[in-house]
C-alpha positions as CSV (number, residue, x, y, z in Angstrom):
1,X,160.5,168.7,97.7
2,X,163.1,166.1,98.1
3,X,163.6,162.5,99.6
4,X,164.5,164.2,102.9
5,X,161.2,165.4,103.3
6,X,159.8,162.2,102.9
7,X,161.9,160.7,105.1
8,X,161.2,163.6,107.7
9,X,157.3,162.5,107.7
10,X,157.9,158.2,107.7
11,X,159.8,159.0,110.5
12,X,157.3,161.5,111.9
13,X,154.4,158.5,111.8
14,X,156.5,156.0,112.4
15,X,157.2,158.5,116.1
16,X,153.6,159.0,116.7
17,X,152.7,155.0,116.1
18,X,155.1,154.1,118.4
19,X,153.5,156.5,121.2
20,X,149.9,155.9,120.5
21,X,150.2,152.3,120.6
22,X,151.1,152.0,124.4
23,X,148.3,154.5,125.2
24,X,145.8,152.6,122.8
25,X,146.2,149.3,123.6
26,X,145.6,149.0,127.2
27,X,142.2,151.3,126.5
28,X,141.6,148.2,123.8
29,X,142.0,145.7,126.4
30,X,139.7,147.4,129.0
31,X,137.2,147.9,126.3
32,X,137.4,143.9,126.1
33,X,138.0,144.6,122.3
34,X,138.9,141.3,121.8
35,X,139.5,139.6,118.1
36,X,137.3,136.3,117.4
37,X,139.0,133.7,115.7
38,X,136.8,131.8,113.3
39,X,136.5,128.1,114.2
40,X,137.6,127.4,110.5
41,X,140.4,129.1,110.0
42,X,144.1,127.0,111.6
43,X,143.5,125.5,115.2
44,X,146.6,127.2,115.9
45,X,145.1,130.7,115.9
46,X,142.8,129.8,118.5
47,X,145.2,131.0,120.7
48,X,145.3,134.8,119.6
49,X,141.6,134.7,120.8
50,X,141.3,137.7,123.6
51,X,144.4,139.5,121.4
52,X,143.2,143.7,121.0
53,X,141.7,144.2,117.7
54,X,140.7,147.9,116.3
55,X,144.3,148.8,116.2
56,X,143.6,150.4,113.0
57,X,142.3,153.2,115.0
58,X,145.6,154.0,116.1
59,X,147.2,153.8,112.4
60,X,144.2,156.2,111.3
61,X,144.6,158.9,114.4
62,X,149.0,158.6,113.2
63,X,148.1,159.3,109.7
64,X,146.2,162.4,110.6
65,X,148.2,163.9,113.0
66,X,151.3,163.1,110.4
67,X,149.5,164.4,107.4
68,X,146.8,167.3,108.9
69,X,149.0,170.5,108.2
70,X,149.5,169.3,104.8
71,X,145.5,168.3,104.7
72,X,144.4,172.0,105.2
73,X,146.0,173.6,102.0
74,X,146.6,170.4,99.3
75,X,143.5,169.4,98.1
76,X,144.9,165.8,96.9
77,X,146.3,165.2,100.5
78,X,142.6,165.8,101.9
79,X,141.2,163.2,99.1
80,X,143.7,160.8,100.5
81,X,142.8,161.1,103.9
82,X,138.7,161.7,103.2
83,X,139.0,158.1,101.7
84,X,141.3,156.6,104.3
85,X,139.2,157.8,107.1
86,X,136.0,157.0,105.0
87,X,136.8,153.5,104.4
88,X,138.2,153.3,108.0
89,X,135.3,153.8,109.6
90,X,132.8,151.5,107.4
91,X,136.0,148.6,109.1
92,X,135.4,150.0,112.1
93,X,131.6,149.7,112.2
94,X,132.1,146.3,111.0
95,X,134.8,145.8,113.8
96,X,132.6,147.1,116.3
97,X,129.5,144.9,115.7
98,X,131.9,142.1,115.8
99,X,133.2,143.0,119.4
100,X,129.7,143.9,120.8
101,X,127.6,140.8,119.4
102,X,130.7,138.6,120.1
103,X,130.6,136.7,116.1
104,X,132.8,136.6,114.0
105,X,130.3,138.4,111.1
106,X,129.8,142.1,111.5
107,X,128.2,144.0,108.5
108,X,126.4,142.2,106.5
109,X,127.3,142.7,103.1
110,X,124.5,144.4,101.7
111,X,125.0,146.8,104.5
112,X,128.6,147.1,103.7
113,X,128.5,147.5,100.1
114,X,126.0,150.2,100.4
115,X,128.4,152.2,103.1
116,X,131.1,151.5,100.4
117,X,128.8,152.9,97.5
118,X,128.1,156.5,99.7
119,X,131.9,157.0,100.2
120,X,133.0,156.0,96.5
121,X,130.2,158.5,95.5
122,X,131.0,161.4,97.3
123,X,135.1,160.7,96.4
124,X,133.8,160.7,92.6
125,X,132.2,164.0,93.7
126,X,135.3,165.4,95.4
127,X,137.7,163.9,91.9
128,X,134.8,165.8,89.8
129,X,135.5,169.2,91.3
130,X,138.9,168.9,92.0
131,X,140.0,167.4,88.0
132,X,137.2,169.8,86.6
133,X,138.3,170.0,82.8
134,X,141.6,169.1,83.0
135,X,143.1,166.5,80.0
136,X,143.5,163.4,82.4
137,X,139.9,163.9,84.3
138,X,138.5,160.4,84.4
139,X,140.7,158.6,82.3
140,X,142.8,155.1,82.5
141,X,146.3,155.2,81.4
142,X,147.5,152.1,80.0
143,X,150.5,151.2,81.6
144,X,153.6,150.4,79.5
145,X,151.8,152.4,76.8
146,X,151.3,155.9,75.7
147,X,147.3,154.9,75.7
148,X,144.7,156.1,77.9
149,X,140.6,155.1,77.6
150,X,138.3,158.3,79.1
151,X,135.4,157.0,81.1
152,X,133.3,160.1,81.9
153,X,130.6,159.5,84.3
154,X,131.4,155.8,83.7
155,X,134.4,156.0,85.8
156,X,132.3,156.0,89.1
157,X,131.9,152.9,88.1
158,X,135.4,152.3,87.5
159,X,136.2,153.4,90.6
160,X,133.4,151.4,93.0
161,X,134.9,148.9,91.2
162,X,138.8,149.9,92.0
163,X,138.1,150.9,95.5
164,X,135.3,147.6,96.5
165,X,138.2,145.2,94.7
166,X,141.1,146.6,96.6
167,X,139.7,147.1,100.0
168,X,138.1,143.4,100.1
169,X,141.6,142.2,98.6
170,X,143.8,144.2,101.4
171,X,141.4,142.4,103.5
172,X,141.9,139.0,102.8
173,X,145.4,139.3,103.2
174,X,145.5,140.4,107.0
175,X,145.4,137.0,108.4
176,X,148.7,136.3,109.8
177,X,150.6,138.8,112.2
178,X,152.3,142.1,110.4
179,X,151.6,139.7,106.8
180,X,149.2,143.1,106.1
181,X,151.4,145.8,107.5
182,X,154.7,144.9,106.2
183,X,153.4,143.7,102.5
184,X,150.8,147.2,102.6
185,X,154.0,149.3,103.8
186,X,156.3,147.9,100.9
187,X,153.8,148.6,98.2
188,X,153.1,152.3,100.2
189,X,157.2,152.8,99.5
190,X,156.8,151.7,95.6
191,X,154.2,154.0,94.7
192,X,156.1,156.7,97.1
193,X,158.5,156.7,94.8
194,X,156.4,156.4,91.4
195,X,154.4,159.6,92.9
196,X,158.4,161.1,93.2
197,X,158.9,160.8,90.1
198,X,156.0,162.2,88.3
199,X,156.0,165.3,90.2
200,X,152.9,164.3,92.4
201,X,154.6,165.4,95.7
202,X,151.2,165.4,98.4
203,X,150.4,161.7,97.3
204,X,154.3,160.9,97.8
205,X,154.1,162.7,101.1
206,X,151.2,160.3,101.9
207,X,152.7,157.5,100.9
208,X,155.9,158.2,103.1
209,X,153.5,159.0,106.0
210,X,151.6,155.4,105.4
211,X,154.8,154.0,105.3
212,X,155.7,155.4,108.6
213,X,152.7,154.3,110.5
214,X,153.1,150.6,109.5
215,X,156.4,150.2,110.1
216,X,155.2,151.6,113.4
217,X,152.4,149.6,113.8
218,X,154.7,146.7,113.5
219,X,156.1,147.3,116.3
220,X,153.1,146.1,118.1
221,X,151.3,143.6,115.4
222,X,154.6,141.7,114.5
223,X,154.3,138.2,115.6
224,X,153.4,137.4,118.7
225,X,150.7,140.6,118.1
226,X,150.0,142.6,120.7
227,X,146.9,144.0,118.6
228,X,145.7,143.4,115.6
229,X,144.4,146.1,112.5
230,X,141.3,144.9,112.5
231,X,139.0,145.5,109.6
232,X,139.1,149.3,110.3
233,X,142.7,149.1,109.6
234,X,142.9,146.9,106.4
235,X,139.8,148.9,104.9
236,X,141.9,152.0,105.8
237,X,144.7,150.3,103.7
238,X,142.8,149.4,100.7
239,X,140.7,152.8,100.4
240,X,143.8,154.9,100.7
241,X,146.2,152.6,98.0
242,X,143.3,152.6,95.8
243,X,143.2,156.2,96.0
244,X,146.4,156.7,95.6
245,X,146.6,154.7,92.2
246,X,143.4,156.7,91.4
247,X,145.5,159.9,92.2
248,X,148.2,159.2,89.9
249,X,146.6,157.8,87.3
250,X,148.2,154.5,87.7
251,X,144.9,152.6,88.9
252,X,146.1,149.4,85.8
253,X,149.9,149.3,87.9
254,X,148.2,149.1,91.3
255,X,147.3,144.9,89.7
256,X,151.2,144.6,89.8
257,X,152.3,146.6,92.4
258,X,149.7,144.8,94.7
259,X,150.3,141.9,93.5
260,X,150.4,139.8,96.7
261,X,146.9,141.2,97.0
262,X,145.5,139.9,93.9
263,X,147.1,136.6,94.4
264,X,145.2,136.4,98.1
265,X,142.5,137.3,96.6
266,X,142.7,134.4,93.4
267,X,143.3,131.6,95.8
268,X,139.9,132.3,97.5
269,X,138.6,132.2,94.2
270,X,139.7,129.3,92.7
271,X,139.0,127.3,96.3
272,X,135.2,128.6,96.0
273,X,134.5,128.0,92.2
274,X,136.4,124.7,92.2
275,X,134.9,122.9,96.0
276,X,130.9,124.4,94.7
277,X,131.8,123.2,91.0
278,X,133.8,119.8,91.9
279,X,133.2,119.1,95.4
280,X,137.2,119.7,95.7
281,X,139.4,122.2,97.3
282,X,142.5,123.1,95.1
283,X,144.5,124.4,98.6
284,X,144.5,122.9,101.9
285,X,142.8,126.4,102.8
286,X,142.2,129.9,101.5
287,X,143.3,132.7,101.7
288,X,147.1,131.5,100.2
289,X,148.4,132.0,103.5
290,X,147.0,129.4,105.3
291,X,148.0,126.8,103.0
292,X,151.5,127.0,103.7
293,X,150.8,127.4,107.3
294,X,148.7,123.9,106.9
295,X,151.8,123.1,105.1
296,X,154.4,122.8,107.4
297,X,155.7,126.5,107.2
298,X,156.3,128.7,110.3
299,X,153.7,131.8,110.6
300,X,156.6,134.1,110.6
301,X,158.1,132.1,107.3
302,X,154.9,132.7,105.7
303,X,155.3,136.3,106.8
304,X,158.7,136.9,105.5
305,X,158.0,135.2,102.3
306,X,155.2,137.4,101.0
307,X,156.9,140.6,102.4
308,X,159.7,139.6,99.8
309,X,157.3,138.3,97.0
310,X,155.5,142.2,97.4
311,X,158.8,143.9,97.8
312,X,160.0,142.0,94.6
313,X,156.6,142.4,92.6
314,X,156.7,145.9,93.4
315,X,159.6,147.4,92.9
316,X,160.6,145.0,90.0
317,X,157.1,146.6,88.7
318,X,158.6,150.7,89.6
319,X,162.0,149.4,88.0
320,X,159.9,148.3,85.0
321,X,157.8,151.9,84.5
322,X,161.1,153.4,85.5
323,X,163.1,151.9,82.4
């Protein structure tokens, strides 16, 4: 495999994305899948009430149409997609509740962790008999170091862990338009690469065919948005990066890579322990970027900003491991 054949399939979902969404969208809009905006959140949003929401379904249908062939006779490919899909549809229940009840709470979260639970279960199940024996079954490699801890059974836990923190973390950060899709598409191309280079060639495929399908999906979800993810997107998102890091043993790197992430992620934190412990909010709101849209900054400055703090946290990280 070389970089042509990666750039072959970002260019194959970024094709099928761009056709699907004109089909998709209107069917959204007759549905009356509208997106709530929370009375909380900026009073500016308000106005993106009525906007499609659910597009993740169309990012989901690209990736398996991109990635199918390849599905059928590489197992890792089928891992990839089993947890994509999987978590994709535990957003889209959660999506769906939303539209029908017309709140802005779907799942509850009891209900949600236990979906969450049954899919990182039966992935564990899937890693078990597709690792079997092999030296680097169920361990964590150290990054910058030649060190490695073996979990065993323990690394189900590991990995409800991995797959609950990064799906909740992707989340959080799709709250302005394309802020998810173009930071989720930068750290997608970063761990394209790292895959590359390590000889994993389906997860690199996967990676260019995620890659693909957000740039594609941008099309429609850069601001103004003509649709928006959704949570069966940005579950999608986090399930399938997770897996990927899980995939090439880099689960540690996928802290730095995602950086952007973890930082969303922090800031909702650090507003929660600080306004229940002092009665104080450290940020005019959470996630981090509302409080430079409170701030004064444009939504599309915001946007740019953390598209270049991931692309830089990223790739500075791959230049890094690459050294």
């Amino acid at each position: 495999m070389d970089y042509q054949a990666l750039l072959l399939t970002a260019g194959a979902a970024f094709a099928i994305t761009a056709l699907l969404g004109p089909i998709c969208i209107p069917i959204l809009h007759r549905l009356k899948f509208g997106q709530r905006i929370r009375e909380e959140g900026p009073s500016h949003h308000q106005t993106k009430a009525g906007t499609p929401t659910m597009g993740g379904i169309i990012m989901i249908l690209a990736l398996i149409l991109t990635t199918a062939k390849f599905a059928m006779t590489r197992p890792p490919m089928l891992i990839l997609l089993f947890a994509t899909v999987g978590f994709g549809i535990i957003g889209f229940i959660d999506d769906f509740i939303k539209v029908v009840k017309k709140r802005n709470l779907g799942l509850r979260a009891k209900h949600k962790f236990a979906l969450q639970i049954a899919v990182t279960v039966v992935l564990f199940g899937i890693l078990w008999l597709y690792w079997g024996n092999t030296p680097y079954a169920f361990r964590v490699d150290i990054p910058f170091t030649n060190l490695s801890v073996y979990l065993g059974i323990f690394y189900l836990l590991f990995l409800l862990l991995l797959l609950t923190a990064s799906t909740n973390a992707v989340n959080l950060t799709d709250g302005l338009d394309g802020l998810l899709s173009g930071s989720a598409g930068v750290v997608f191309a970063a761990y394209g690469f790292y895959a590359f280079w390590h000889t994993n060639y389906d997860v690199a495929m996967f990676c260019a065919a995620m890659v693909g399908t957000l740039a594609g999906f941008l099309l429609f979800n850069r601001h103004p948005a003509k649709v928006f993810m959704g949570d069966t997107g940005s579950l999608a998102i986090g399930g399938g990066l997770a897996t990927v890091a899980v995939l090439t043993h880099s689960e540690l790197i996928l802290i730095l890579f995602g950086l952007v992430f973890v930082i969303e992620t922090l800031s909702v934190i650090i507003q929660v322990t600080s306004f229940q412990l002092f009665g104080k909010r450290v940020f005019r709101m959470s996630p981090l970027h509302h409080h430079f849209e409170l701030s004064g900054w444009s939504e599309w400055g915001v946007v740019l900003a953390f598209w270049l703090f991931s692309f830089l946290s990223a790739f500075g990280t791959l230049a890094l491991l690459k050294s």
